[in-house]
Backbone as a ProteinNet text record, in pm:
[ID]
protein_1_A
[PRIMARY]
XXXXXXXXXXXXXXXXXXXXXXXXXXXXXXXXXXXXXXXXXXXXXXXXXXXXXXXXXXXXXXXXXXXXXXXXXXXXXXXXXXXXXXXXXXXXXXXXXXXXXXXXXXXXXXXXXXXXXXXXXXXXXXXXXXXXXXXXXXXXXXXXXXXXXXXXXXXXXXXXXXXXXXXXXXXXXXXXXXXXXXXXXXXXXXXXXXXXXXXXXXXXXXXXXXXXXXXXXXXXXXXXXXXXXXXXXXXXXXXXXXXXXX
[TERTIARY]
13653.2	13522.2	13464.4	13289.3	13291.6	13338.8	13303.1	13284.5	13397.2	13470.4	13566.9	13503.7	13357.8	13328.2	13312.8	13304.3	13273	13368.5	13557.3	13656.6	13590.5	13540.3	13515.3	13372.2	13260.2	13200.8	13230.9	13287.3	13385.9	13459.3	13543.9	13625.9	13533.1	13444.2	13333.7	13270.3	13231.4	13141.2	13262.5	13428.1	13506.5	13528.3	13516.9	13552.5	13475.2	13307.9	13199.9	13204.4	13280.9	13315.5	13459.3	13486.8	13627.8	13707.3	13726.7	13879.2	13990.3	14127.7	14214.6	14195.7	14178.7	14195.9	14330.3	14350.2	14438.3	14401.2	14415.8	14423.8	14562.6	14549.9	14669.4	14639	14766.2	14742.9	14794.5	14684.2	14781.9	14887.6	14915.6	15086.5	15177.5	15091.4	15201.4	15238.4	15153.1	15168.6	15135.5	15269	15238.5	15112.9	15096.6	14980.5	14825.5	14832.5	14696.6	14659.9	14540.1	14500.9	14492.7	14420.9	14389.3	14311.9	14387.5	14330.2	14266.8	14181.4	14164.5	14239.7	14296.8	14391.1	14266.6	14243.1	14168	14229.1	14186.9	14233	14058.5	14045.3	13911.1	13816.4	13718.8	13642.2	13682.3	13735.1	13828	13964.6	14048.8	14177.1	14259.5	14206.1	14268.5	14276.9	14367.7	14416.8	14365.6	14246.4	14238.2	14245.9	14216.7	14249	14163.9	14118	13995.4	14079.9	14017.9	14100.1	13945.8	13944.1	13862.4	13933.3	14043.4	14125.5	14262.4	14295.7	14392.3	14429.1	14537.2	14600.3	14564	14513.2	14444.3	14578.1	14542	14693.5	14611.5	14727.6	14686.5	14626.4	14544.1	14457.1	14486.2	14504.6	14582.6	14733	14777.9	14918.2	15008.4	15113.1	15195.9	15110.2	15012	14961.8	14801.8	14756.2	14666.5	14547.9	14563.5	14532.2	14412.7	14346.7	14343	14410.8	14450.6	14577.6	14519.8	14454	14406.4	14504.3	14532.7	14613.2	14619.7	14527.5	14521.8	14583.8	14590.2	14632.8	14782.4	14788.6	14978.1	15075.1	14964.3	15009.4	15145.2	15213.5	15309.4	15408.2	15432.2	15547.6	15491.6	15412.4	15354.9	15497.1	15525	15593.2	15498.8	15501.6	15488.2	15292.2	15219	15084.2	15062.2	14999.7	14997.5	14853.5	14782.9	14721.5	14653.6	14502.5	14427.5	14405.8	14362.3	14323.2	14338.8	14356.1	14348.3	14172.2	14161.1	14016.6	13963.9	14015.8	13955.6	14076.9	14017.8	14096.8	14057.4	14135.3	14081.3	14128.6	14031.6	14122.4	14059.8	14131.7	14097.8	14018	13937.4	13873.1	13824.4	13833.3	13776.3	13639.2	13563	13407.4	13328.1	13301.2	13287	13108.5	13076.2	12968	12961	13030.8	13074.8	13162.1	13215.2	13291.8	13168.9	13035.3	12915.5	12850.9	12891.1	12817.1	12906.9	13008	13069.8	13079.3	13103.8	13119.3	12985.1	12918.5	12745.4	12647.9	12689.4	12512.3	12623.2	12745.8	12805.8	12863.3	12915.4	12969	12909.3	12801.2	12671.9	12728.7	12835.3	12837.4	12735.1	12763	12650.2	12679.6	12618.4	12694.1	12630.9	12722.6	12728	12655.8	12753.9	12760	12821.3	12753.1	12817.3	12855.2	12894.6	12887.8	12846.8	12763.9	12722.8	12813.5	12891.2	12936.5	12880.1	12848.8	12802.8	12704.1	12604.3	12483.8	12569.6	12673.8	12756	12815.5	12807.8	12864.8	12985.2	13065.2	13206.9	13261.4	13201.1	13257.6	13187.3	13172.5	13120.9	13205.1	13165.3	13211.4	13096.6	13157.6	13125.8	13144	13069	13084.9	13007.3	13058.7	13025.3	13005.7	13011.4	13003.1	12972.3	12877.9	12825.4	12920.6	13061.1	13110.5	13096.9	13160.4	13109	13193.6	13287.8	13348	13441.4	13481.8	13599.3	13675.3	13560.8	13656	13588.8	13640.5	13617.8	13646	13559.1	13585.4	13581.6	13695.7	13629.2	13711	13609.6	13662.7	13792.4	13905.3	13980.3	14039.4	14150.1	14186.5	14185.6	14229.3	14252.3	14262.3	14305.7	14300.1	14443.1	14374.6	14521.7	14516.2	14565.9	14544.3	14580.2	14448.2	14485.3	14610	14489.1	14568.1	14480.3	14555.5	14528.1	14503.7	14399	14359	14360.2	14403	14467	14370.4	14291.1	14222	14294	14301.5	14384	14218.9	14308.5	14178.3	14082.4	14151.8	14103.4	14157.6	14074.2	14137	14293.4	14316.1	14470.9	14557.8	14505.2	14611.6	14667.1	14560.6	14592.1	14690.7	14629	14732.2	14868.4	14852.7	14994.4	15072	14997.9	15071.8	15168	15097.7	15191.1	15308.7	15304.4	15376.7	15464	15471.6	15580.3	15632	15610.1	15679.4	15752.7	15707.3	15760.5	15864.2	15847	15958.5	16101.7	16062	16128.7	16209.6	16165.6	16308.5	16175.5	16044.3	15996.8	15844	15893.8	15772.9	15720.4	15799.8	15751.1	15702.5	15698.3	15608.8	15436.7	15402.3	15314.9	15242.9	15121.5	15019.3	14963	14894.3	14793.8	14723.6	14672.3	14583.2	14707.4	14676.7	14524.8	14449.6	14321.1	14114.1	14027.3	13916.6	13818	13756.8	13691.7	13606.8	13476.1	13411	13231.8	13213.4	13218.3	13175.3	13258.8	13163.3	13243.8	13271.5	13251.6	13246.2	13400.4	13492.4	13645.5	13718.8	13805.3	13920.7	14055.6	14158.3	14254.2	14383.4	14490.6	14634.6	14674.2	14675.9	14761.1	14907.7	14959.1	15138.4	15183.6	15345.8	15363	15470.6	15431.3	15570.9	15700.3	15823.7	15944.6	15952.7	15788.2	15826.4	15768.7	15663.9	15649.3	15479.9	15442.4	15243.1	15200.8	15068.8	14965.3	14955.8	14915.3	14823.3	14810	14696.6	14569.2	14586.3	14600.8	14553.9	14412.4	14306.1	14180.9	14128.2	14072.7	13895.4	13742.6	13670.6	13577.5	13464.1	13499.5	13323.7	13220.4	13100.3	13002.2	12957.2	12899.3	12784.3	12628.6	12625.1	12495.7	12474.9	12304.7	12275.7	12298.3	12325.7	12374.3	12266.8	12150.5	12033.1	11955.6	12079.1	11990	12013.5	11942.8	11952.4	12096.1	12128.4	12283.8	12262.5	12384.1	12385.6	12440.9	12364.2	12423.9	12447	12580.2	12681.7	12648	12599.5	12643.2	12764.9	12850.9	12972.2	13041.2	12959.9	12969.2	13004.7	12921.1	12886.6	13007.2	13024.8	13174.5	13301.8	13303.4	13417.9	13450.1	13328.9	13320.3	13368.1	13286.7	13292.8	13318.3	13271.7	13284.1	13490.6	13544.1	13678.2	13726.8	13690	13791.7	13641	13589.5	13519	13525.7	13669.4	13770	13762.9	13850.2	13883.8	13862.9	13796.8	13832	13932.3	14051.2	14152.2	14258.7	14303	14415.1	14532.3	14645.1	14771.8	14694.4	14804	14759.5	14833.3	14924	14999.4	14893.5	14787.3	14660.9	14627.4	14610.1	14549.2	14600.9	14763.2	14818.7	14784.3	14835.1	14784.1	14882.2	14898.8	14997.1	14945.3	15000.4	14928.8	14937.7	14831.4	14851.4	14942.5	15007.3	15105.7	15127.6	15158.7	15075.1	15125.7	15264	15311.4	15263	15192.4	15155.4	15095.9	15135.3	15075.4	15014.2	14940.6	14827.1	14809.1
-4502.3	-4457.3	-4365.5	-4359.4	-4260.8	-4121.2	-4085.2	-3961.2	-3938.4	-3767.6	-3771.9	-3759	-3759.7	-3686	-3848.4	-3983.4	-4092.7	-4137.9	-4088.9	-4125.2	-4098.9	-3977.1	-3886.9	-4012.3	-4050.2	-4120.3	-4270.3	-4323.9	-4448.3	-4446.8	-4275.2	-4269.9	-4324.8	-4233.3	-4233	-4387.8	-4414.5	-4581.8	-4649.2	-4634.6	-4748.9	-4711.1	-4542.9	-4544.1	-4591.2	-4622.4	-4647.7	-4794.4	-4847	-4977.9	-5063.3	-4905.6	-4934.4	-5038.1	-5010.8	-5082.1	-4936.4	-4958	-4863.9	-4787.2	-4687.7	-4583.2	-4488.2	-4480.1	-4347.2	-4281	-4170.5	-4125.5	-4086.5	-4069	-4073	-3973.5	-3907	-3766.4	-3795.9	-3700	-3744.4	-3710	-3827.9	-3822.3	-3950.5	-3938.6	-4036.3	-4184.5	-4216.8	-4274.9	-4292.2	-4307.9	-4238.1	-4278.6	-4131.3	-4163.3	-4135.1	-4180	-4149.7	-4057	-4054.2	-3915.1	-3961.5	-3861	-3924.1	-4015.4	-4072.6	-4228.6	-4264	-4374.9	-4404	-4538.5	-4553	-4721.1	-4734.1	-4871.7	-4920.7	-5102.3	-5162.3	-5285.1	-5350.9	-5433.4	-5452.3	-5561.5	-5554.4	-5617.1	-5800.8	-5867.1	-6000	-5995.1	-5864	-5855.9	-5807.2	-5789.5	-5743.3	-5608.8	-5565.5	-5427.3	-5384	-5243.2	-5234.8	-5078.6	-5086.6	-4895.5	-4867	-4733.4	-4705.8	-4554.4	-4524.4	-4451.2	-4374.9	-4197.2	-4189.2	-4150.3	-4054.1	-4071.5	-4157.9	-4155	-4239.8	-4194.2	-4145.1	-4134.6	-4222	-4157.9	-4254.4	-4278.9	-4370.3	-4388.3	-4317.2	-4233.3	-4190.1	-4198.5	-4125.2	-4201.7	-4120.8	-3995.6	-3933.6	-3942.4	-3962.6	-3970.3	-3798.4	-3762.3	-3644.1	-3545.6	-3585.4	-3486.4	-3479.8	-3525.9	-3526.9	-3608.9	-3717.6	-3823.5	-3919.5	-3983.8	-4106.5	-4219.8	-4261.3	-4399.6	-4447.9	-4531.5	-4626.3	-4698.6	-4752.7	-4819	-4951.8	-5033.1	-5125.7	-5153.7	-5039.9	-5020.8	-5054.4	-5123.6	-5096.7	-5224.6	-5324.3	-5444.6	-5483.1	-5427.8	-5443.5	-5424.4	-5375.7	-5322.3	-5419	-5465.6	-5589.5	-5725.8	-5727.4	-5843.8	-5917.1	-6032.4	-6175.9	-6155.7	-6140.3	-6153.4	-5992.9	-5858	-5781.9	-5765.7	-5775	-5775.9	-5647.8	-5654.1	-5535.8	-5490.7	-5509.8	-5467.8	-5590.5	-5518.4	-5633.2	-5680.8	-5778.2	-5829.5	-5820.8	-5914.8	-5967.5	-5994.8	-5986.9	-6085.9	-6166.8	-6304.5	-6400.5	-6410.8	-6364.2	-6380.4	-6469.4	-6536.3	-6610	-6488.1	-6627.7	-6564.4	-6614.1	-6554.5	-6682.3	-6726.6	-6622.9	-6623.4	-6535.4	-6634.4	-6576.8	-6513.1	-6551.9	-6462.7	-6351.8	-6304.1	-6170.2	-6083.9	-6191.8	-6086.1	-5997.8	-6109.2	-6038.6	-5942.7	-5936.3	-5864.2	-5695	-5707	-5569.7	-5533.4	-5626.5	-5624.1	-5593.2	-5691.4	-5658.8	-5615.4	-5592.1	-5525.6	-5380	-5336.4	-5178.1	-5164.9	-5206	-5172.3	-5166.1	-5266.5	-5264.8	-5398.7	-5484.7	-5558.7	-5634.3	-5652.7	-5802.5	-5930.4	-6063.4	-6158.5	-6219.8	-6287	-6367.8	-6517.2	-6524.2	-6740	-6724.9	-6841.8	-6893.1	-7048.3	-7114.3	-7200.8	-7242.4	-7337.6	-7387.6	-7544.8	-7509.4	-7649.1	-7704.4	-7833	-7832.4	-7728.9	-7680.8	-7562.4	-7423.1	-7401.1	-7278.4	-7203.5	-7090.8	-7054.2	-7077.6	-7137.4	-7126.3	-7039	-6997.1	-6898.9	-6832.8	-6704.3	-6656.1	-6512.8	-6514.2	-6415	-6256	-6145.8	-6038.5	-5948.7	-5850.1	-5734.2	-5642.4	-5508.6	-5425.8	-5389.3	-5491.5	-5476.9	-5631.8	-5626.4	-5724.3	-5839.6	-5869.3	-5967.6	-5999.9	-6207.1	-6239.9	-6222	-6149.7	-6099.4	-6006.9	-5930.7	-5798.8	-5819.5	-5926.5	-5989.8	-6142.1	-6208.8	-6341.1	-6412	-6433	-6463.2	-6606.8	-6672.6	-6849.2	-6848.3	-6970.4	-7000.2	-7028.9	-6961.8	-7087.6	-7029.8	-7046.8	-7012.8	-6919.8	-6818.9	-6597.3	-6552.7	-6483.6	-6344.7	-6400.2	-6392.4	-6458.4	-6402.7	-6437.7	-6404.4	-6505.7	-6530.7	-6679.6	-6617.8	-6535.7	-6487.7	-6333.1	-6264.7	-6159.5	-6219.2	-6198.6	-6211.9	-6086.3	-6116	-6039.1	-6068.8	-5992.1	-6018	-6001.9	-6063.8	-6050.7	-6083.5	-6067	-5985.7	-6147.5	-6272.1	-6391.7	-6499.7	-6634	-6721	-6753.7	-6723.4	-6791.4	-6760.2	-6609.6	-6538.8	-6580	-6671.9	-6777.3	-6894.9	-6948.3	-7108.1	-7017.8	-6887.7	-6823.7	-6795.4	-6791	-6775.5	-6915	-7005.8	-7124.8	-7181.2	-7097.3	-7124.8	-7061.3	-6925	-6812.4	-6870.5	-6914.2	-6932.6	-7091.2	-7165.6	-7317.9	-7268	-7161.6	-7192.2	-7078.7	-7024	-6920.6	-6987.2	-7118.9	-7179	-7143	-7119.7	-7088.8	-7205.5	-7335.8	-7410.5	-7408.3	-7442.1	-7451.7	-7342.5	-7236.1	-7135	-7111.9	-7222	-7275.4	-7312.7	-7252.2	-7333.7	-7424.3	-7399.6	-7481.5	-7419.7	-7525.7	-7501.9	-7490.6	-7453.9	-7366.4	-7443.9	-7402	-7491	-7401.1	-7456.7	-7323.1	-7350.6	-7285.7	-7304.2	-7306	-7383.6	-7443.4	-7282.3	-7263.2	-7108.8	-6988.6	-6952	-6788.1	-6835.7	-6978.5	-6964.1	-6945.9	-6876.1	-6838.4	-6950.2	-6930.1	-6967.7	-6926.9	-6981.7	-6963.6	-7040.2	-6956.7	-7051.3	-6946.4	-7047.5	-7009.6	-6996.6	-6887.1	-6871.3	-6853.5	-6852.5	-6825.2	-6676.1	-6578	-6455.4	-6486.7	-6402.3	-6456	-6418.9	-6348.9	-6401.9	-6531.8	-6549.9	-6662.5	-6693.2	-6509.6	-6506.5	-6524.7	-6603.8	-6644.6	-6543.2	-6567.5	-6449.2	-6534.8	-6520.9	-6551.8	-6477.6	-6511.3	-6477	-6565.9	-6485.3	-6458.6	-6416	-6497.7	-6410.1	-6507.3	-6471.7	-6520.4	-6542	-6438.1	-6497.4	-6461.7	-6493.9	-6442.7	-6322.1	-6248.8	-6079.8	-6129.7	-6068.6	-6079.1	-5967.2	-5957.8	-5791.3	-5806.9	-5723.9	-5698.7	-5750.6	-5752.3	-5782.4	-5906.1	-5992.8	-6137.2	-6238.1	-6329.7	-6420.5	-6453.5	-6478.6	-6560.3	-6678.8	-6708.4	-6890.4	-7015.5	-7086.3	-7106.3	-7311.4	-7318.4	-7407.8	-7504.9	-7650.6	-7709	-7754.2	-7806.6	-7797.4	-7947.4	-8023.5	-8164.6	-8114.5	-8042.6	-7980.4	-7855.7	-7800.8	-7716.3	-7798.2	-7886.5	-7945.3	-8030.5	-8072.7	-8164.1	-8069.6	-7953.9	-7892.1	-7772.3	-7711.4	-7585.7	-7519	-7561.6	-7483.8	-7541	-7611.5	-7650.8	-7760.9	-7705.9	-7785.3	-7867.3	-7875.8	-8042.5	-8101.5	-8093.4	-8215	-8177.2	-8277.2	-8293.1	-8242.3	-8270.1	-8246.7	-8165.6	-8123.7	-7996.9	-7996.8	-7954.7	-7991.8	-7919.1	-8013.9	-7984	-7840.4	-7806.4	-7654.8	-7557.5	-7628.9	-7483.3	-7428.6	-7507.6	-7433.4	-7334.1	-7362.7	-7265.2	-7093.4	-7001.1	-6902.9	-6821.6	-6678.7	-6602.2	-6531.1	-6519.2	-6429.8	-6305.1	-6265.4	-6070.5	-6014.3	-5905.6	-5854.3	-5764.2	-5807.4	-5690.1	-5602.7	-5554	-5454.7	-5315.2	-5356.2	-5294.7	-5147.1	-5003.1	-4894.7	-4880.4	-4854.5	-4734.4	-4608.2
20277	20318.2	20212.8	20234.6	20094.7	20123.5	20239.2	20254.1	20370.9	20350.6	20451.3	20592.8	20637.7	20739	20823.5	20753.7	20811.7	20907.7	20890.1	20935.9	21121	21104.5	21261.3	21314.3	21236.8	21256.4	21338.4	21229.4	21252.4	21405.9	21418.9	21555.3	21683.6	21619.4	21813.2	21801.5	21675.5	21674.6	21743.3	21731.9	21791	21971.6	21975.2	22102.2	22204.4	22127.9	22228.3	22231.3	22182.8	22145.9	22260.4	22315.3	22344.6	22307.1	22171.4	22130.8	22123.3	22096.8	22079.5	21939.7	21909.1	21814.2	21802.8	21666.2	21669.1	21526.3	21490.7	21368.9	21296.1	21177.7	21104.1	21003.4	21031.1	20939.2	20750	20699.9	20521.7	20500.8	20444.5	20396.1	20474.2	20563	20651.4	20578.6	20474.9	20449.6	20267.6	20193.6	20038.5	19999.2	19943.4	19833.2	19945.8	20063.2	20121.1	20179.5	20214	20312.1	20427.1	20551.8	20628	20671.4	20807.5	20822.9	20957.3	20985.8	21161.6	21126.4	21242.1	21283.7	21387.3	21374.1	21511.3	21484.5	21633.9	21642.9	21686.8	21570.8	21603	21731.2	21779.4	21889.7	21873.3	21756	21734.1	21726.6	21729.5	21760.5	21682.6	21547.1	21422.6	21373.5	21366.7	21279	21172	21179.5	21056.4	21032.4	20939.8	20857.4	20801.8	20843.5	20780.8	20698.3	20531.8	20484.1	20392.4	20361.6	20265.6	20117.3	20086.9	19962.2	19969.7	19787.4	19799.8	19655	19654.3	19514.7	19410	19300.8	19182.5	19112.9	18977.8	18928.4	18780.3	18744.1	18596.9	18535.3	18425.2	18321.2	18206.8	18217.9	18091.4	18042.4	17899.6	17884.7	17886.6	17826.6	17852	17752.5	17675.4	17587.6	17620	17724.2	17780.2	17739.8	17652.8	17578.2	17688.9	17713.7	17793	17765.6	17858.4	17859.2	17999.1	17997.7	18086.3	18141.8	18292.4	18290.3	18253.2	18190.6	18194.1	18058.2	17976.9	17849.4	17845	17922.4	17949.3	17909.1	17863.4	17841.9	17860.3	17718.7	17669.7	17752.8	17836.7	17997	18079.8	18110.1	18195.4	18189.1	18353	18309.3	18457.3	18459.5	18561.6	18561.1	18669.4	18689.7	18721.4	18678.3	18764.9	18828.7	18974.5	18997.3	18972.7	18987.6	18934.3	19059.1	19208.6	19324	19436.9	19588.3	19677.5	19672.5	19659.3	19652.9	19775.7	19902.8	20003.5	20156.7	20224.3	20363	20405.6	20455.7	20529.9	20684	20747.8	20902.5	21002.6	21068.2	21193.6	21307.8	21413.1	21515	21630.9	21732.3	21777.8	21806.7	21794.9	21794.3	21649.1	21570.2	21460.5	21459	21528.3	21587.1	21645.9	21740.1	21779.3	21687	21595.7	21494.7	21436.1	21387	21290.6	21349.3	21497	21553.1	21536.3	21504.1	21459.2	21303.5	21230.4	21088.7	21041.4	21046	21026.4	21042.1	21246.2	21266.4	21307	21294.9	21323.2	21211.9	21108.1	20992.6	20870.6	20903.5	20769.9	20685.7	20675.7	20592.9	20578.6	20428.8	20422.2	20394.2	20454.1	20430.6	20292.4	20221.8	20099.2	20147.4	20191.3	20242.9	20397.9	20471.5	20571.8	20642.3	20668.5	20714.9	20881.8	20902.3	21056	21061.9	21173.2	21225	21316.3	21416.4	21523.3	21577	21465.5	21538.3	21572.3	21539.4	21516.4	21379.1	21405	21286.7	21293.3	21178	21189.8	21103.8	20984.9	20906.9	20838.2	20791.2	20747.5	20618	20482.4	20419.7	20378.8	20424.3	20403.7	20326	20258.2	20140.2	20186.2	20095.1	20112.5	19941.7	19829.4	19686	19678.3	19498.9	19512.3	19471.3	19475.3	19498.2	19643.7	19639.1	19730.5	19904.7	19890	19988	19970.6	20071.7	20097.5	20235.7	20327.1	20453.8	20495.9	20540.3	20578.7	20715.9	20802.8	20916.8	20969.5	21031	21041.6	21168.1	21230.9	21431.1	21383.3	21494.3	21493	21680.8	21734.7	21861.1	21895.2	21776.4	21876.7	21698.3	21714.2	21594.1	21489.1	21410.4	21298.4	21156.5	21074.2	20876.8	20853.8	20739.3	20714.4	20552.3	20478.1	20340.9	20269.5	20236.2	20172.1	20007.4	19946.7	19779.3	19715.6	19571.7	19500.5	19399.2	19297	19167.4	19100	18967	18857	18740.5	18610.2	18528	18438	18428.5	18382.4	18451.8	18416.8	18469.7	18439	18280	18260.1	18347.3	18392.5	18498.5	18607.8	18631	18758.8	18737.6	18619	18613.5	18567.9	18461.2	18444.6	18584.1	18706.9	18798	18856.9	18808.9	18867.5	18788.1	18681.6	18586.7	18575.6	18591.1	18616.5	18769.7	18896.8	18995.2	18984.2	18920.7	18903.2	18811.8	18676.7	18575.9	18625.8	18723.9	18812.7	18884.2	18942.9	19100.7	19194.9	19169.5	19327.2	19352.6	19303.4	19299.9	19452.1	19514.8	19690.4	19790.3	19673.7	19694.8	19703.1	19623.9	19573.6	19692.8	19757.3	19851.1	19842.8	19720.3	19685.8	19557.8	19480	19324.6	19248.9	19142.7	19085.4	19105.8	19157.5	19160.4	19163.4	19184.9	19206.2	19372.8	19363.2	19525.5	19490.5	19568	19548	19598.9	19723.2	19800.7	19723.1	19655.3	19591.5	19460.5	19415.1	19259.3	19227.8	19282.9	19236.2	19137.7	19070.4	19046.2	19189.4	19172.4	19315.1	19300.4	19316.7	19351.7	19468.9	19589.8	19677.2	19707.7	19717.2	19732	19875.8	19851.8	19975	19971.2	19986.2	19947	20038.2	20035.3	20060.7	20275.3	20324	20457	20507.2	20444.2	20463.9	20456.1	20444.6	20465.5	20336.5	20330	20251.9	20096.6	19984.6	19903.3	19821.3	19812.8	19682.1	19589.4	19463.7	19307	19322.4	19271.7	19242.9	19129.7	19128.2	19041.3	18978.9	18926.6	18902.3	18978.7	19093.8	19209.4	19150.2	19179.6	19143.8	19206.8	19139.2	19137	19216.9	19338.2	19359.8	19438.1	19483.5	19555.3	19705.7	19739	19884.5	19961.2	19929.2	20073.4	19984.9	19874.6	19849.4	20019.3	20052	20135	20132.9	20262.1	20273.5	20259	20149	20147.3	20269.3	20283.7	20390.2	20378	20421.7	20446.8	20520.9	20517.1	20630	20643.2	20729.3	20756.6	20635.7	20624.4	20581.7	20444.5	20352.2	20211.5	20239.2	20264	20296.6	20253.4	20341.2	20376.1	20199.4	20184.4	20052.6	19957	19927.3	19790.3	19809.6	19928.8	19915.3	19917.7	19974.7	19986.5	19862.7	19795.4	19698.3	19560.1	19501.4	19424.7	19323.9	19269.5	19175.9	19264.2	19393.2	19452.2	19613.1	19663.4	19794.1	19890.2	19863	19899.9	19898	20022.3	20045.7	20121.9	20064.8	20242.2	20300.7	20434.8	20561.1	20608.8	20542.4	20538.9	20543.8	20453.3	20415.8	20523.4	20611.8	20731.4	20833.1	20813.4	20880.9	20880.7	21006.9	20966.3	21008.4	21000.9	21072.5	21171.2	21299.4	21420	21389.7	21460.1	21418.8	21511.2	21460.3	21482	21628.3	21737.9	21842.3	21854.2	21811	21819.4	21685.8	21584	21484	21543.2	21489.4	21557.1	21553.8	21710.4	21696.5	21754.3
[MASK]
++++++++++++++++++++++++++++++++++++++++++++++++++++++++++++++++++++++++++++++++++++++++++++++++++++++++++++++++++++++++++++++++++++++++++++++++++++++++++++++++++++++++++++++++++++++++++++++++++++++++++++++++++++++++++++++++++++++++++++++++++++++

C-alpha cells in the first residue's frame, strides 16, 4: 500500500464488506511490516502490506551496487519481481465489483462468453495485469507469474529444466499470448502449483478503454498467439487453501 495509514482504511472497507479480517504485526513475517490478511468477497486470500525490506543498493564501502549488477553470481533464471496472479471464480463479475469499483483497479482486457464476462485482467500499473480473474466453479489459482528481464530468459528457462532431469515440469510454451502481448513458459514447482516466467506485456494508461475479447477470438489467439493449441493439463487449477490464517 502506499501509505501506512491505508492498511486501517482497507480494515473497515473489508469489515463493511463482511469478509474475515485479521491484522499482522511487523516482523511476523521476515523482512515485512505490518499487514491486513483478508479472504476476499470470491474466496481468496489476500495480504495487504505497506513496507517491505528493500534489498541493498550500496556495496561495504558505500559505493552503489545495484542488484541487478550481480550477474556474475547469477546461476539458473533469477526472477526480477512476482508480476501477476491468475485465480479462478466463480462470478467474475462480482469479483469486478470488489477489485474495481472498491479497490480502484483498472481493467486492461476482458473477455465475454455467451453475453458474460468470463475473464477479466486488472492493474494497478500500466502493465497489463497484477491479478486476473476467469469463471470457473469456486475460488482456485490457476498460476502465480514471475517477470524475468528478456525474452531469452524464458526459452533459457526451458532449457535449464529439460537439461536438469525436470522436462515434465514443463506446462506449457515457451509462446506468447495474443492478450497481454507476453512471452510465457509455464512450470510446474516440486508441489505440484503453476508459475509463469514472464515478460514483455505491453505499457498502457490506466483509464485507456478496456480491450475487449469475444470468446471465439480468445480462444483462437488470445491465450496463446503461435498456435492454437494447449494440454489439456493447462487448465487445471489448485483450490485455495481453507485453512490458511486469519
Amino acid at each position: 500500500m502506499e501509505y501506512p495509514d491505508d492498511l486501517d482504511a482497507l480494515e473497515e472497507l473489508h469489515r463493511t464488506l463482511g469478509v474475515p479480517v485479521t491484522r499482522v504485526e511487523a516482523g511476523r513475517e521476515p523482512g515485512q511490516g505490518e499487514a491486513l490478511r483478508v479472504r476476499t468477497p470470491d474466496g481468496h486470500p489476500v495480504e495487504f502490506y505497506h513496507h517491505m525490506e528493500q534489498v541493498p543498493v550500496y556495496d561495504d564501502r558505500g559505493r552503489v551496487r545495484l542488484p541487478m549488477r550481480s550477474t556474475h553470481r547469477f546461476r539458473g533464471i533469477p526472477p526480477m519481481f512476482i508480476d501477476h496472479m491468475n485465480s479462478r471464480v466463480e462470478d467474475p463479475d462480482a469479483s469486478l465489483t470488489y477489485w474495481r469499483d472498491r479497490l480502484r483497479f483498472s481493467i486492461s482486457e476482458y473477455t465475454v462468453r455467451d453475453g458474460k464476462t468470463f475473464a477479466a485482467w486488472l492493474r494497478r500499473r500500466r502493465g497489463t495485469h497484477d491479478v486476473a480473474v476467469v469463471r470457473s466453479t469456486g475460488p482456485s489459482l490457476h498460476h502465480v507469474a514471475y517477470h524475468v528481464g528478456e525474452p531469452a530468459d524464458v526459452m533459457r528457462t526451458a532449457d535449464l529444466l529439460a537439461d536438469a532431469g525436470f522436462r515434465a515440469q514443463i506446462d506449457f510454451g515457451p509462446g506468447r499470448h495474443g492478450l497481454s502481448n507476453a512471452f510465457f513458459i509455464y512450470v510446474r514447482d516440486p508441489s505440484g502449483n503453476r508459475l509463469e516466467i514472464s515478460m514483455g506485456d505491453y505499457q498502457r494508461d490506466l483509464d485507456a478503454e478496456p480491450i475487449r475479447w469475444e470468446w471465439e477470438d480468445y480462444d483462437e489467439g488470445g491465450r496463446l498467439w503461435w498456435s492454437p493449441e494447449y494440454p489439456a493439463r493447462f487448465l487445471e487449477t489448485t483450490p485455495v487453501n481453507p485453512s490458511w490464517p486469519l
